[in-house]
N, C-alpha and C positions, 0 to 999 in steps of 0.2 A: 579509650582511643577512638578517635572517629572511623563509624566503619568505613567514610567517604576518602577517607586520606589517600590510599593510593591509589585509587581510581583521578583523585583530584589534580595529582601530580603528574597523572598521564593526560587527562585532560584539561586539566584547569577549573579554577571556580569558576568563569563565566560562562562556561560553555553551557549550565547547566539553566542558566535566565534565559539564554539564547534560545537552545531546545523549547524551551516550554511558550516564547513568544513569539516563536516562527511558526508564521499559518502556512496550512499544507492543505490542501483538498485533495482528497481520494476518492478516484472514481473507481466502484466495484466492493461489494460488500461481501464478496464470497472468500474462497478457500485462502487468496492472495489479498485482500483488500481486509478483511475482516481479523486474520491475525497480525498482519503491520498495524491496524488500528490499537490493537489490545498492545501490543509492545511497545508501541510508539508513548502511549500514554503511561505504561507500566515505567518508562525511562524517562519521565516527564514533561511528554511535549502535550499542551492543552489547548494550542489554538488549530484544533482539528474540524476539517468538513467533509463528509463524509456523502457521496449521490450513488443510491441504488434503489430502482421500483422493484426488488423483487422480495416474495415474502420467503420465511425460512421452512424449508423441507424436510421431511425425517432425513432423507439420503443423506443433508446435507451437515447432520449431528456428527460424524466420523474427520471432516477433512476442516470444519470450521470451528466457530469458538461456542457455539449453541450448545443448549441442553433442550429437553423435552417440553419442557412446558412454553417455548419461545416458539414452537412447530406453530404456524400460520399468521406470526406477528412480521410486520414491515422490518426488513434485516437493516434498514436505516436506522429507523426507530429504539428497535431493539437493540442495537449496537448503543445508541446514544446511552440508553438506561443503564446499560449493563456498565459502561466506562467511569456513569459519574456512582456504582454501589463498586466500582472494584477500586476507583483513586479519590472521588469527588470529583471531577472533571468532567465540566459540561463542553461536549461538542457539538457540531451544528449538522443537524440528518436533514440531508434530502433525500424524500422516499416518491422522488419522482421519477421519470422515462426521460433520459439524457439522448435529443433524436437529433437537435438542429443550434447551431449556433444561439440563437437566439435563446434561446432555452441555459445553454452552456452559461452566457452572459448574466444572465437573470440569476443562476443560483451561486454565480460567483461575485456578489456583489460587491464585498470590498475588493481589495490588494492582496494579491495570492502573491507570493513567492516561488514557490514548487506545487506542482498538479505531480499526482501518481496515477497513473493507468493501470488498476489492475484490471478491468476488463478483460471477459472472457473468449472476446468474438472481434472480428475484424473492422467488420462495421463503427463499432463503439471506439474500437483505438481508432479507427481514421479521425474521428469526429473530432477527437480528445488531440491528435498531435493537427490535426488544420487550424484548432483552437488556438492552441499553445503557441503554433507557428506564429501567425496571425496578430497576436496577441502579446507575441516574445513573452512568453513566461516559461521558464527550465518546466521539464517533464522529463520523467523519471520512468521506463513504463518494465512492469517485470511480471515475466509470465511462464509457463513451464507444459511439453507434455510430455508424455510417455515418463522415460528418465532422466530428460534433459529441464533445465530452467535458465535464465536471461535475466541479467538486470542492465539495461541500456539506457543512456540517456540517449532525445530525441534525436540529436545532432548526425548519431550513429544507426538509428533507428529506422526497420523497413519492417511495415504493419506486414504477418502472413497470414496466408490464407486459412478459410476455416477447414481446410482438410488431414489436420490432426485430428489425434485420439483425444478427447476429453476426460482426463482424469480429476477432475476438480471434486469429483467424488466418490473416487476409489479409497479404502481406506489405507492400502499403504503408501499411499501417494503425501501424507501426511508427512514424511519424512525429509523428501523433499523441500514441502512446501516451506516446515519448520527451518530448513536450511536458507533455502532464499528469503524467507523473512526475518534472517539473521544477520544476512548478507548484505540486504537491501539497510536495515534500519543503522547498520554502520556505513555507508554508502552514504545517506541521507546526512550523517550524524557530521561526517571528511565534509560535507560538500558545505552544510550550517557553517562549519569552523574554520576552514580552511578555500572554500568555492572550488575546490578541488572536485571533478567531476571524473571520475571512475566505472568501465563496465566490467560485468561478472559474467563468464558463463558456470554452470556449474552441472557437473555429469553426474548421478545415483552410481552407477555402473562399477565404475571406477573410484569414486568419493572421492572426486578431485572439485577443486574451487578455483577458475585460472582468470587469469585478466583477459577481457577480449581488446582487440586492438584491431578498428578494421582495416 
């Protein structure tokens, strides 16, 4: 028996060409960018692009997809390697500093579909929804602190400030994150299949998952 069969029946054969020939660029290689990349690809999507200048830290071996010996490689990089030894799937790393338009332009050089912000600071999501604005292209931006997380597209979208708690590398923040990167990659999956565009909040506290509606 195919093990695809009733997945196939809920989603269809096509949906699964689709996934994997929709480009997606993901700004943010950390806690929120770095495991939507691994699951993204684990469910077959392979026209990925991936912008982050930052290299990988011990702290950040608990809340991300690294192991120990990846401690001081470019987290772009590294991601790329790691995606095409876990599927064969080659994505496109930029492991550069995302500061200015121009820059934004330059590493998005073909036809994007969907931009993710997972970006960790305010600064960077401005950059990333004036872009998209700008540019009309869907973004998708999903972020989380304390025990709360957000999956919004831009349309509903209000960049906050950096005066939250930074939990990107706390390790039991990992629970969370594992949530919203579950939430999100079905989120992305409705929006491929259907252009259906859906927000989440989602509370730890409570372990609730609710629709936001603003």
């Amino acid at each position: 028996m195919n093990l695809f069969y009733h997945e196939q029946i809920y989603r269809g054969k096509k949906i699964l060409t689709r996934v994997k020939n929709f480009p997606i660029v993901v700004c943010g290689a950390g806690a929120i960018g770095s495991n939507l990349i691994e699951n993204l690809v684990r469910q077959g999507f392979a026209n990925l692009t991936v912008i982050d200048k930052d290299r990988v830290e011990g702290q950040n071996i608990n809340t991300q997809v690294w192991i120990q010996k990846e401690i001081g490689a470019l987290k772009a990089n590294a991601l790329k390697f790691k995606m095409f030894e876990i599927a064969g799937v080659e994505i496109t790393s930029v492991p550069k500093l995302l500061d200015s338009d121009h820059k934004f332009k330059k590493f998005v050089k073909e036809r994007c579909f969907l931009i993710i912000d997972a970006f960790d600071n305010s600064k960077s999501r401005q950059l990333v929804q004036k872009f998209c604005r700008e540019q009309s292209i869907d973004c998708l931006h999903i972020g989380f602190s304390t025990g709360y997380g957000e999956i919004i597209w831009d349309e509903d979208y209000r960049v906050p400030d950096d005066k939250g708690r930074d939990n990107c590398n706390y390790p039991l923040a990992r629970n969370l994150i594992l949530l919203l990167i579950a939430v999100a990659s079905e989120t992305i999956i409705k929006f491929i299949d259907r252009q259906k565009k859906e927000n989440y909040t989602i509370t730890l506290g409570d372990f609730e998952i609710r629709k936001y509606i603003p």
